[in-house]
mmCIF file as Biopython writes it, N, C-alpha, C and O atoms, coordinates in Angstrom:
data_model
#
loop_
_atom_site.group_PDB
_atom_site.id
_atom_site.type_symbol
_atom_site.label_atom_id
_atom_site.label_alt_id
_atom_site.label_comp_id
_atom_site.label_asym_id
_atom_site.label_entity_id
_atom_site.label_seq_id
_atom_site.pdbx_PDB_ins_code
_atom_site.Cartn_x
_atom_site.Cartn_y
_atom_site.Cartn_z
_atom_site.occupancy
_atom_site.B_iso_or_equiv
_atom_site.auth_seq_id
_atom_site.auth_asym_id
_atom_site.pdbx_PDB_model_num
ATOM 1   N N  . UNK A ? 1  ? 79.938 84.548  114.760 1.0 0.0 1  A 1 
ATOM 2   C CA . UNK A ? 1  ? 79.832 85.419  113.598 1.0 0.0 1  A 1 
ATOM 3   C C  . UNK A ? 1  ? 79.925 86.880  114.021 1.0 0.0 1  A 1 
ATOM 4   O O  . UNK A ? 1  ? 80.357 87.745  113.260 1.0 0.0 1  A 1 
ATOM 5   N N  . UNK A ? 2  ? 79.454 87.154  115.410 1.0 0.0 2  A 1 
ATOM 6   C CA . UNK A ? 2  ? 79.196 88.301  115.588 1.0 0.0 2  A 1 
ATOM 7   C C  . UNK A ? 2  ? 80.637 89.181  115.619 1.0 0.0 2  A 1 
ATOM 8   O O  . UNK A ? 2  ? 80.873 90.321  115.217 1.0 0.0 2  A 1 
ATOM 9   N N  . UNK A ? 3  ? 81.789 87.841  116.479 1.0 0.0 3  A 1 
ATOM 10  C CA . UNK A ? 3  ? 83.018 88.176  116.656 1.0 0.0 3  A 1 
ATOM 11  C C  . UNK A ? 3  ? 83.579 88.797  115.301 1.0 0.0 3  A 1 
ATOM 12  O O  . UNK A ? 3  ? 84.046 89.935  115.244 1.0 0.0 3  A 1 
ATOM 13  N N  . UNK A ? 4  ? 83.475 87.853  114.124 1.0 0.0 4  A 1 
ATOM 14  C CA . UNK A ? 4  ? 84.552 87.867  113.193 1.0 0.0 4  A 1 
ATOM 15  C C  . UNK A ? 4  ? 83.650 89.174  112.245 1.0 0.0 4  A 1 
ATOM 16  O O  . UNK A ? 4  ? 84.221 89.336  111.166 1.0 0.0 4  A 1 
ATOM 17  N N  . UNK A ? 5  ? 82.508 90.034  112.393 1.0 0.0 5  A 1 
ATOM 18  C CA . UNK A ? 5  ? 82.324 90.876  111.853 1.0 0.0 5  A 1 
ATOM 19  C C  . UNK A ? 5  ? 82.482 92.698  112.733 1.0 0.0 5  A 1 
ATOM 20  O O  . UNK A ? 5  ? 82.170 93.857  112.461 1.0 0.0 5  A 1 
ATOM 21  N N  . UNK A ? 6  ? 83.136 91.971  113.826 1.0 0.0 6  A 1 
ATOM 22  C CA . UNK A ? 6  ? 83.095 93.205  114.666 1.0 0.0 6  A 1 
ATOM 23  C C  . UNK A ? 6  ? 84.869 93.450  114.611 1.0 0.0 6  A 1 
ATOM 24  O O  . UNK A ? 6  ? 85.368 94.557  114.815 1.0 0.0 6  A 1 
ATOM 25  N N  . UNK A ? 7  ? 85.638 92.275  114.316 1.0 0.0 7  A 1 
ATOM 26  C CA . UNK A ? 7  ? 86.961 92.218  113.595 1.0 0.0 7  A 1 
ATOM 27  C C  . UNK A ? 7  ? 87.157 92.609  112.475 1.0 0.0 7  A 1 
ATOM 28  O O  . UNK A ? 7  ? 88.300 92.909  112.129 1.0 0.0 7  A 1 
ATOM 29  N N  . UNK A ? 8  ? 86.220 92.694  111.723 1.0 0.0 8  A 1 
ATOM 30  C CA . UNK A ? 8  ? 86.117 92.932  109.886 1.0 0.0 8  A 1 
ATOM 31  C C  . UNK A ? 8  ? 86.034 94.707  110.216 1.0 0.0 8  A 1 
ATOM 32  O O  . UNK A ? 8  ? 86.796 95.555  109.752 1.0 0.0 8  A 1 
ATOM 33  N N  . UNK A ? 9  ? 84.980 94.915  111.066 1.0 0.0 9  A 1 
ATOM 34  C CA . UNK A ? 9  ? 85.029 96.675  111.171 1.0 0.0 9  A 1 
ATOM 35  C C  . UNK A ? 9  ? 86.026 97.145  111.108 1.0 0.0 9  A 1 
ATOM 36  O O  . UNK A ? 9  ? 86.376 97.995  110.288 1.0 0.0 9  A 1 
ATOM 37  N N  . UNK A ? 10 ? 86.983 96.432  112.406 1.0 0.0 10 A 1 
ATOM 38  C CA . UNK A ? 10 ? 88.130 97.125  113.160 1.0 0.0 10 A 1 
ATOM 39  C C  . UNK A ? 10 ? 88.891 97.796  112.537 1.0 0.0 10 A 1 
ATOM 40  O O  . UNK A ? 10 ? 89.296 98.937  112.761 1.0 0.0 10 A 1 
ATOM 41  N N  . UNK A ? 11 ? 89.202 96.818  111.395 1.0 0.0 11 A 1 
ATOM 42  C CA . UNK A ? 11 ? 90.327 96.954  110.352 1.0 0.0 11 A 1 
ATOM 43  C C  . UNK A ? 11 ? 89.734 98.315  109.477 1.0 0.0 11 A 1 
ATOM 44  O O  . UNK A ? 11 ? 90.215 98.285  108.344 1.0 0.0 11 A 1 
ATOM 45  N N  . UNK A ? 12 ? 88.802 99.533  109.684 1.0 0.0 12 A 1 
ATOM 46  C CA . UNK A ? 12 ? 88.464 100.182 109.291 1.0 0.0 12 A 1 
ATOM 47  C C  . UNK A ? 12 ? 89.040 101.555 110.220 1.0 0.0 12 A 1 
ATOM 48  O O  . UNK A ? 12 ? 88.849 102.677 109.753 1.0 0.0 12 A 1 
ATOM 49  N N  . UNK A ? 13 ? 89.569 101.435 111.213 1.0 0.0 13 A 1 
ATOM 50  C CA . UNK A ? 13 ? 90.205 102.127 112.294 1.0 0.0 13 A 1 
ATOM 51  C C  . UNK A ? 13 ? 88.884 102.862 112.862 1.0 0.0 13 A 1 
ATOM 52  O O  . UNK A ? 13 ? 87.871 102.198 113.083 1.0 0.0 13 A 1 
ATOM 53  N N  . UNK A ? 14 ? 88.915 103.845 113.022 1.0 0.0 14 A 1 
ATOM 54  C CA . UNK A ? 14 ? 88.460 104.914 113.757 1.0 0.0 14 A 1 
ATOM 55  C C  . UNK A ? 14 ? 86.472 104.488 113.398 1.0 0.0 14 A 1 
ATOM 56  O O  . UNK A ? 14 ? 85.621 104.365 114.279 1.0 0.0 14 A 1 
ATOM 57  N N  . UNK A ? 15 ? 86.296 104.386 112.254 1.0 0.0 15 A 1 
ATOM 58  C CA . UNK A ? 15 ? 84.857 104.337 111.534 1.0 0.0 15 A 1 
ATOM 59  C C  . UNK A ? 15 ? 84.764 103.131 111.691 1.0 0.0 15 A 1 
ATOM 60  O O  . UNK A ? 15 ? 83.542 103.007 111.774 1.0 0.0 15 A 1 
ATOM 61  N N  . UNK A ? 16 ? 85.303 101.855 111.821 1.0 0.0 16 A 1 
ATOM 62  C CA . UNK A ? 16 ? 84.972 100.590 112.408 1.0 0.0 16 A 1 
ATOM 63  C C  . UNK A ? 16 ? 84.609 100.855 113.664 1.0 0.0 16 A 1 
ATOM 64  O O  . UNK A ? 16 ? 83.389 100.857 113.830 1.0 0.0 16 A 1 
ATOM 65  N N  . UNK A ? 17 ? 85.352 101.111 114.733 1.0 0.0 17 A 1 
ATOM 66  C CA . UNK A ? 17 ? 84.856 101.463 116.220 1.0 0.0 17 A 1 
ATOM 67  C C  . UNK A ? 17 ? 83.499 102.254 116.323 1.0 0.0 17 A 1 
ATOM 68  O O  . UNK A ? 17 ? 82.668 101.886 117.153 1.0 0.0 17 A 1 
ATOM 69  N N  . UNK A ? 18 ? 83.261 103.285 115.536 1.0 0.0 18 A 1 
ATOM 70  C CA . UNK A ? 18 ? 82.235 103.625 115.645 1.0 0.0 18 A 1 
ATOM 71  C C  . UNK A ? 18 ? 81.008 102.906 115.195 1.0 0.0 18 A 1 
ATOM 72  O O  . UNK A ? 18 ? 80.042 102.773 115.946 1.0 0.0 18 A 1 
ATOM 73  N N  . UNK A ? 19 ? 81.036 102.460 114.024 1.0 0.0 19 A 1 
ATOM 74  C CA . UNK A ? 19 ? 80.522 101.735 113.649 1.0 0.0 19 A 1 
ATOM 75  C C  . UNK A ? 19 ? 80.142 100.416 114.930 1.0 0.0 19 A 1 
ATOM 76  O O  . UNK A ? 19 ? 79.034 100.137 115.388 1.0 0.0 19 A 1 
ATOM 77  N N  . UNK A ? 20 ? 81.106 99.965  115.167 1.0 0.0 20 A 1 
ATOM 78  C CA . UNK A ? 20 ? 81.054 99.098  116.203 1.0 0.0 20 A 1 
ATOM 79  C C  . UNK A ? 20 ? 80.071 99.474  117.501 1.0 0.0 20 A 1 
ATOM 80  O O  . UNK A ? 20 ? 79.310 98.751  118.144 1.0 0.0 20 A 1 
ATOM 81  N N  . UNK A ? 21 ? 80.448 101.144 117.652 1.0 0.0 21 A 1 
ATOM 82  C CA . UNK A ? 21 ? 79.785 101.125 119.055 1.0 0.0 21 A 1 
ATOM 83  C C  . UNK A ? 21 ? 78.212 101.891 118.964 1.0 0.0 21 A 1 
ATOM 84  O O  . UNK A ? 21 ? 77.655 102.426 119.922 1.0 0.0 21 A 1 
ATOM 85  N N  . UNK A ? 22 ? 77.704 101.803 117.671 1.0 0.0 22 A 1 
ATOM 86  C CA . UNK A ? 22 ? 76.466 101.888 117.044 1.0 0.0 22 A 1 
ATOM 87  C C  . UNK A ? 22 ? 75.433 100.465 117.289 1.0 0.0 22 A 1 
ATOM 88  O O  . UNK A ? 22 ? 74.221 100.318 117.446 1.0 0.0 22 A 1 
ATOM 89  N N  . UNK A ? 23 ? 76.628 99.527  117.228 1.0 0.0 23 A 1 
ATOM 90  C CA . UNK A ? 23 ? 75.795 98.254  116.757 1.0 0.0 23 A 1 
ATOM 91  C C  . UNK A ? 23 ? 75.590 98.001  118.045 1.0 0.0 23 A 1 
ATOM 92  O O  . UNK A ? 23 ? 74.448 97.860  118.482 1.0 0.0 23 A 1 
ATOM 93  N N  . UNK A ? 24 ? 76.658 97.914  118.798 1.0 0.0 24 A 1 
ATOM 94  C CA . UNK A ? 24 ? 76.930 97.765  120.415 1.0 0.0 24 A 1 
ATOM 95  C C  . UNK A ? 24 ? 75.585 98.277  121.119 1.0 0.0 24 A 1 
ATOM 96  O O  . UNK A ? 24 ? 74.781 97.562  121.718 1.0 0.0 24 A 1 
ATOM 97  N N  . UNK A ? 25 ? 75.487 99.951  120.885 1.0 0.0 25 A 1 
ATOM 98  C CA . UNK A ? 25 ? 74.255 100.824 121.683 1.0 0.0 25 A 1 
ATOM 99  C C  . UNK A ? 25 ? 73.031 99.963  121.344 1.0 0.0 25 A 1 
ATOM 100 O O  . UNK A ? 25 ? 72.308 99.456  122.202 1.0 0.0 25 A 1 
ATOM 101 N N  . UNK A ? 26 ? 72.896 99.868  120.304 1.0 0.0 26 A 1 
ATOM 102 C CA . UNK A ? 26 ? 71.375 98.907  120.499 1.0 0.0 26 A 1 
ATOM 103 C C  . UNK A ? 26 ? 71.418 97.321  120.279 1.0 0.0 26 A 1 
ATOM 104 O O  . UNK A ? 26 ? 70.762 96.731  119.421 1.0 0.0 26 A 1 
ATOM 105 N N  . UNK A ? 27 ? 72.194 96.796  121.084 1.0 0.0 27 A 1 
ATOM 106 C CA . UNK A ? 27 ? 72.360 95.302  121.130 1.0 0.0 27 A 1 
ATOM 107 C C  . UNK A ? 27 ? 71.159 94.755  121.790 1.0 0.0 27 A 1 
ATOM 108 O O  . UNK A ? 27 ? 70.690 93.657  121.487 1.0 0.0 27 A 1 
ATOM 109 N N  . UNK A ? 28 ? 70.597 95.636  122.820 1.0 0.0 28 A 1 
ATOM 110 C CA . UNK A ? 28 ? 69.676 95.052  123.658 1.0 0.0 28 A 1 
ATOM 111 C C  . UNK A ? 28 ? 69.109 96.736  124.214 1.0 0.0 28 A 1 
ATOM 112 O O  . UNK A ? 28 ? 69.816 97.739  124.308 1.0 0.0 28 A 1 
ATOM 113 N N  . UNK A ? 29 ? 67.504 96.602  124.545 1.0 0.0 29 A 1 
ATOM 114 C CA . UNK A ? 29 ? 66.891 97.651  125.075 1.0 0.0 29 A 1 
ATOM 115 C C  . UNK A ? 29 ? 67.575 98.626  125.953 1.0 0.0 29 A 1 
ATOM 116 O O  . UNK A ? 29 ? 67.666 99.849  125.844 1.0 0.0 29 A 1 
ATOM 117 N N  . UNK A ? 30 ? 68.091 97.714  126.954 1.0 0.0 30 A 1 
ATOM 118 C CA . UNK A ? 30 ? 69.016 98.105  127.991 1.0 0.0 30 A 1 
ATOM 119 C C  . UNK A ? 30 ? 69.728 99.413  128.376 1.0 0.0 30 A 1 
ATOM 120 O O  . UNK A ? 30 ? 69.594 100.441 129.039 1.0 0.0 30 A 1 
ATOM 121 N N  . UNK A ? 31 ? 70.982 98.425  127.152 1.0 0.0 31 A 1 
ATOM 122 C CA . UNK A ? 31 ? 71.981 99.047  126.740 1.0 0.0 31 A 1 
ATOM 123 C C  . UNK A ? 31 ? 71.358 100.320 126.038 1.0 0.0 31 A 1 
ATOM 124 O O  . UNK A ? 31 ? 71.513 101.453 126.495 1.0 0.0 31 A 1 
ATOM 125 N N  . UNK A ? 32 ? 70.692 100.062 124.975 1.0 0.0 32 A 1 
ATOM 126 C CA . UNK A ? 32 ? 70.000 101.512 124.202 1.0 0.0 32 A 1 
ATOM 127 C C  . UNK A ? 32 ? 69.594 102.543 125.077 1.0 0.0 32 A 1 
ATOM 128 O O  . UNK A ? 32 ? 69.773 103.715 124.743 1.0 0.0 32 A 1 
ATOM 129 N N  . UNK A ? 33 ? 69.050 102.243 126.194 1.0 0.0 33 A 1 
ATOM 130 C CA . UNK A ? 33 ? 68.125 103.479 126.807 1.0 0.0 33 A 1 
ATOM 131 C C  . UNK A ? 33 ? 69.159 104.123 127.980 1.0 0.0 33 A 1 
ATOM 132 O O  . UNK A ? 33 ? 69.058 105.275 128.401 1.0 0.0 33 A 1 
ATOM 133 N N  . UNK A ? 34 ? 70.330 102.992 128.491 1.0 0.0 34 A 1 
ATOM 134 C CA . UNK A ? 34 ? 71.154 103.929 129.167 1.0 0.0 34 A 1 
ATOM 135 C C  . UNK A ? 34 ? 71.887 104.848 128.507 1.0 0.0 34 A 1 
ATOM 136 O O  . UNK A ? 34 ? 72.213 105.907 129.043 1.0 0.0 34 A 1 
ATOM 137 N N  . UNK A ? 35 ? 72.291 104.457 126.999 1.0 0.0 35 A 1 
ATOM 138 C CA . UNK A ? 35 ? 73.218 104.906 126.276 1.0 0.0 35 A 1 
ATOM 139 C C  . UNK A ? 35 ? 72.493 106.495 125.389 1.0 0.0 35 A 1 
ATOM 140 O O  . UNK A ? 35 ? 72.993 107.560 125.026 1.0 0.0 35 A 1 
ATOM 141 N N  . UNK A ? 36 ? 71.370 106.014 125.344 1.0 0.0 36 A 1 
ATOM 142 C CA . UNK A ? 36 ? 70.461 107.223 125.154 1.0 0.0 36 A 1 
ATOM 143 C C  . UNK A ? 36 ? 70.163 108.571 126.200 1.0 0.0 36 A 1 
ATOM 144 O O  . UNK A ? 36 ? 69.974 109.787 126.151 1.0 0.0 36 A 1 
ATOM 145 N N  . UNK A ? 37 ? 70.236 107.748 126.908 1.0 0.0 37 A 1 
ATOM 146 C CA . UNK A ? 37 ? 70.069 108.726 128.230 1.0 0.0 37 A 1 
ATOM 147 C C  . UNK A ? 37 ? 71.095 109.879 128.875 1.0 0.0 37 A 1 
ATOM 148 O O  . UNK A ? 37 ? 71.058 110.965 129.453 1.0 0.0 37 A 1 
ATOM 149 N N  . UNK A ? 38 ? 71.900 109.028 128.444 1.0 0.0 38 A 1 
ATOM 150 C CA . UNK A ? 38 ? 73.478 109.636 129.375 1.0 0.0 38 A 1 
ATOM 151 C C  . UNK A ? 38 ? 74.003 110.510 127.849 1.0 0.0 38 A 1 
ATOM 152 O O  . UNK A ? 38 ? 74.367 111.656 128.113 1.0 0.0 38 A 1 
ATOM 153 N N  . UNK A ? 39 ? 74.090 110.167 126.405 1.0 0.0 39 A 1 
ATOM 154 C CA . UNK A ? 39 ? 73.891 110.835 125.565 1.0 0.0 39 A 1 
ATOM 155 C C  . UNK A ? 39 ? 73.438 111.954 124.445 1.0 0.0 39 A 1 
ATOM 156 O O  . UNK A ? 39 ? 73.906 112.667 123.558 1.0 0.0 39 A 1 
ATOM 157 N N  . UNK A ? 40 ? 72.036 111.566 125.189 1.0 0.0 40 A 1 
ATOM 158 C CA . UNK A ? 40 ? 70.686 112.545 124.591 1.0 0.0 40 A 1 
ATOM 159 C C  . UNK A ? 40 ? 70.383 112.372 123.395 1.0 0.0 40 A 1 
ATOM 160 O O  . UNK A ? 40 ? 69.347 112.793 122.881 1.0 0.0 40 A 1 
ATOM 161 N N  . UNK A ? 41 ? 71.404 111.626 122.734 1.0 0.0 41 A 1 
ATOM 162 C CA . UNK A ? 41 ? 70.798 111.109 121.219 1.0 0.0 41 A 1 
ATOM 163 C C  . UNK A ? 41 ? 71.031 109.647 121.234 1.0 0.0 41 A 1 
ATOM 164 O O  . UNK A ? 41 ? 71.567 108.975 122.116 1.0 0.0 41 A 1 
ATOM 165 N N  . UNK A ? 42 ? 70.449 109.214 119.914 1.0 0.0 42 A 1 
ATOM 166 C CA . UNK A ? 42 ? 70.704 108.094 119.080 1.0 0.0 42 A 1 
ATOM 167 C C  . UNK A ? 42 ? 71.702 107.904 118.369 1.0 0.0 42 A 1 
ATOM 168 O O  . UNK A ? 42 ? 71.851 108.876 117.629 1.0 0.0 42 A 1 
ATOM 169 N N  . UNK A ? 43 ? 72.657 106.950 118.178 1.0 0.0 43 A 1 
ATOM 170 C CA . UNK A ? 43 ? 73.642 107.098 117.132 1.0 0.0 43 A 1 
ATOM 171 C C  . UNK A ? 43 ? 72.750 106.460 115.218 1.0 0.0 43 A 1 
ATOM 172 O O  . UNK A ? 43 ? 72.721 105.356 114.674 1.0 0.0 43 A 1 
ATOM 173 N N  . UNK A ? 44 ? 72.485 107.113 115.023 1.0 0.0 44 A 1 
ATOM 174 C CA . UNK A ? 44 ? 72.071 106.385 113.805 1.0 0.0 44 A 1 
ATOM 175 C C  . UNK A ? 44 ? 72.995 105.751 112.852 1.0 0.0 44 A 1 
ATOM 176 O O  . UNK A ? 44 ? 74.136 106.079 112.523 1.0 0.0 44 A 1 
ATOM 177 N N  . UNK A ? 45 ? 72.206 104.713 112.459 1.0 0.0 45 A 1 
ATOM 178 C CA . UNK A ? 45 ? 72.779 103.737 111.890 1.0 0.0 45 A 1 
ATOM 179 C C  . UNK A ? 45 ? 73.310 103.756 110.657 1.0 0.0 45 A 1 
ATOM 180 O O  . UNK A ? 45 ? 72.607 104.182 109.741 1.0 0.0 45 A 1 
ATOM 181 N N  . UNK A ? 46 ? 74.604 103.317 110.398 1.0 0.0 46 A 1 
ATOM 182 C CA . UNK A ? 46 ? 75.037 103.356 108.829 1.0 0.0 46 A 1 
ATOM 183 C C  . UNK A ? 46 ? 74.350 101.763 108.187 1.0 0.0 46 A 1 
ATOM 184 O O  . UNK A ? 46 ? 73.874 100.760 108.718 1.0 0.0 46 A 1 
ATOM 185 N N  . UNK A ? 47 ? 74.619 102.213 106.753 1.0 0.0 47 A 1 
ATOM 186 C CA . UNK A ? 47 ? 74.052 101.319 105.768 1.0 0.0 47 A 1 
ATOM 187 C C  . UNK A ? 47 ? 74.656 101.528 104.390 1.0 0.0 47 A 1 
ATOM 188 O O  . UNK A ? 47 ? 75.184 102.581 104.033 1.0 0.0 47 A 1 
ATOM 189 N N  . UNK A ? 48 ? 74.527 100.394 103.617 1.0 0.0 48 A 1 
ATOM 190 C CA . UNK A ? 48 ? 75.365 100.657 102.345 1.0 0.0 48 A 1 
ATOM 191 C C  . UNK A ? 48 ? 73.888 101.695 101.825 1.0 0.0 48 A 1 
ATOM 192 O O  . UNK A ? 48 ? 74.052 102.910 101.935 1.0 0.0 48 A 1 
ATOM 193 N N  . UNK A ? 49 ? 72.720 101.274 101.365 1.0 0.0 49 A 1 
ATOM 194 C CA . UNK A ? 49 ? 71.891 102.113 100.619 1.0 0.0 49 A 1 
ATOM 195 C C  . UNK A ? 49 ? 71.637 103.661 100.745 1.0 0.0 49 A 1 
ATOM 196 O O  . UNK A ? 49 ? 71.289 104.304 99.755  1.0 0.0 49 A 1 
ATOM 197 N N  . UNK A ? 50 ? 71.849 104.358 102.201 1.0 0.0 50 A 1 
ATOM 198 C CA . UNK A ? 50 ? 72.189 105.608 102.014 1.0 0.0 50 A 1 
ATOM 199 C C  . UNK A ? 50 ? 73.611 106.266 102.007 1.0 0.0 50 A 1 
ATOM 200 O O  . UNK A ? 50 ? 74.339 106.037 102.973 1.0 0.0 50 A 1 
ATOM 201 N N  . UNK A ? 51 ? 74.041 107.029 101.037 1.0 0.0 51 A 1 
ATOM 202 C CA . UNK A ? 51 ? 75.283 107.477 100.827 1.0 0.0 51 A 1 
ATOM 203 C C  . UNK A ? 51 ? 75.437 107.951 102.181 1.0 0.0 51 A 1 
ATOM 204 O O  . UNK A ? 51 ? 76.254 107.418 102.932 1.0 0.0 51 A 1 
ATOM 205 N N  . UNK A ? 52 ? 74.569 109.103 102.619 1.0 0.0 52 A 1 
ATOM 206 C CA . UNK A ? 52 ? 74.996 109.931 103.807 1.0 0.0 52 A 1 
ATOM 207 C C  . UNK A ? 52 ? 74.642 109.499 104.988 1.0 0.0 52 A 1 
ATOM 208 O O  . UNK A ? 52 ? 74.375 110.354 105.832 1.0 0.0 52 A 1 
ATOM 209 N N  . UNK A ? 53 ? 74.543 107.993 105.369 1.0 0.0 53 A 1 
ATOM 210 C CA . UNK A ? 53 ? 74.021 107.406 106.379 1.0 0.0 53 A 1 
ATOM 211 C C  . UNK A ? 53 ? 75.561 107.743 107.330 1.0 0.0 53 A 1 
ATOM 212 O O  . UNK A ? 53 ? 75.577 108.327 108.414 1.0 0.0 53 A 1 
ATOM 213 N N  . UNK A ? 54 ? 76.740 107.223 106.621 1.0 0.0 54 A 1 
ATOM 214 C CA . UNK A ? 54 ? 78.436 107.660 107.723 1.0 0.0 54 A 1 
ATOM 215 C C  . UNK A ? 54 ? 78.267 109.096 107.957 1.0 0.0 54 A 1 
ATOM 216 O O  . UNK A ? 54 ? 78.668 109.382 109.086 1.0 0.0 54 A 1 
ATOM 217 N N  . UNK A ? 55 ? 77.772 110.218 107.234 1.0 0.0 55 A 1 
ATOM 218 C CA . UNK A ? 55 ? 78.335 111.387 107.559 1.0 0.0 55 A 1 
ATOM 219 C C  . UNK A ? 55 ? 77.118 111.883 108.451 1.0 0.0 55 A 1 
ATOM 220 O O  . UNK A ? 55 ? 77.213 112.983 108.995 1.0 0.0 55 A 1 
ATOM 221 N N  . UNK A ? 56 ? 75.983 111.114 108.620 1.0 0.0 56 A 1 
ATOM 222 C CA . UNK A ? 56 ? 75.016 111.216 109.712 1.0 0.0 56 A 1 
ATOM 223 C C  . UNK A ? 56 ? 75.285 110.619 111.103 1.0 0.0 56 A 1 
ATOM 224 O O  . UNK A ? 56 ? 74.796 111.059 112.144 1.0 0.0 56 A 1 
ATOM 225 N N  . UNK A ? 57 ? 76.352 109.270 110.977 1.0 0.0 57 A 1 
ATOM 226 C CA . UNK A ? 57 ? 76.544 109.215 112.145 1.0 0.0 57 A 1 
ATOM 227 C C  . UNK A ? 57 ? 77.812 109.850 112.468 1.0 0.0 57 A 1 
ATOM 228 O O  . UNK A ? 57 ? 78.097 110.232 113.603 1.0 0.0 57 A 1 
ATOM 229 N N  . UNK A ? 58 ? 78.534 109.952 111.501 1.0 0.0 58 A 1 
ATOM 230 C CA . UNK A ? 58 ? 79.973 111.110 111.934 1.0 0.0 58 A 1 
ATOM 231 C C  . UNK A ? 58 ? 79.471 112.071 112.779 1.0 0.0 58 A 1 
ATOM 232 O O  . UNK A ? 58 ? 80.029 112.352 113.839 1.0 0.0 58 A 1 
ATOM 233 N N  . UNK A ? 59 ? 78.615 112.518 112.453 1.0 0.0 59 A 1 
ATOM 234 C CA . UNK A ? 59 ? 77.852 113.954 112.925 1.0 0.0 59 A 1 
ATOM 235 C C  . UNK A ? 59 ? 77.304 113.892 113.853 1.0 0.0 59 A 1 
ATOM 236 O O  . UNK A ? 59 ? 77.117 114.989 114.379 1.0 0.0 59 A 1 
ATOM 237 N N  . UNK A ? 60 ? 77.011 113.260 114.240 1.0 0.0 60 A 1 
ATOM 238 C CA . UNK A ? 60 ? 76.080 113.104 115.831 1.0 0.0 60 A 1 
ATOM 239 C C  . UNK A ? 60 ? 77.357 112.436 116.625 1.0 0.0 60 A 1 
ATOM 240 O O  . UNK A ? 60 ? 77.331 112.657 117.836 1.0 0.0 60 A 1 
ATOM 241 N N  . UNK A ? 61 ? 78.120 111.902 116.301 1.0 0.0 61 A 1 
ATOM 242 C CA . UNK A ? 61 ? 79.214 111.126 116.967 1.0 0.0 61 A 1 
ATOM 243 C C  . UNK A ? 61 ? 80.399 112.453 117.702 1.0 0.0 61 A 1 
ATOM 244 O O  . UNK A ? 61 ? 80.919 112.482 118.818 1.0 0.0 61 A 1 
ATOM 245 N N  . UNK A ? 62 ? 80.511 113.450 116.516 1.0 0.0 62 A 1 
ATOM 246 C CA . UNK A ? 62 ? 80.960 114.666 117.083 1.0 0.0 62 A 1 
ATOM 247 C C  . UNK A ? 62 ? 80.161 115.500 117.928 1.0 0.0 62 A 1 
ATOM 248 O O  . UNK A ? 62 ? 80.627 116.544 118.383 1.0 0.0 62 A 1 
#
C-alpha cells in the first residue's frame, strides 16, 4: 500500500516528491533526527484540513 500511494503522489510532480520526502523524513526516529539535524528544521506535514498546511511546507522546503 505504501508503494501504490507514494505512486499516487508522484503523479503530482514536484509537490508529490515533496510530499513524498516529508513522509519519508519521519518514517522512523532515525531517519527523522538525521534529517533534522543536517537540516535544522522539520518538514511539516501537509493535510487536507489545513488550507495552508502545502504553503507551510513549500516554505520551509525553500
Amino acid at each position: 500500500i505504501k508503494a501504490q500511494a507514494a505512486e499516487k503522489w508522484r503523479e503530482f510532480s514536484v509537490l508529490g516528491k515533496l510530499h513524498n520526502l516529508c513522509i519519508h523524513s519521519r518514517s522512523s526516529t532515525n531517519i527523522h533526527n538525521n534529517f533534522k539535524a543536517k537540516i535544522g528544521r522539520e518538514l511539516p506535514r501537509d493535510n487536507d484540513i489545513r488550507w495552508n498546511s502545502w504553503f507551510r511546507l513549500i516554505d520551509v522546503a525553500i
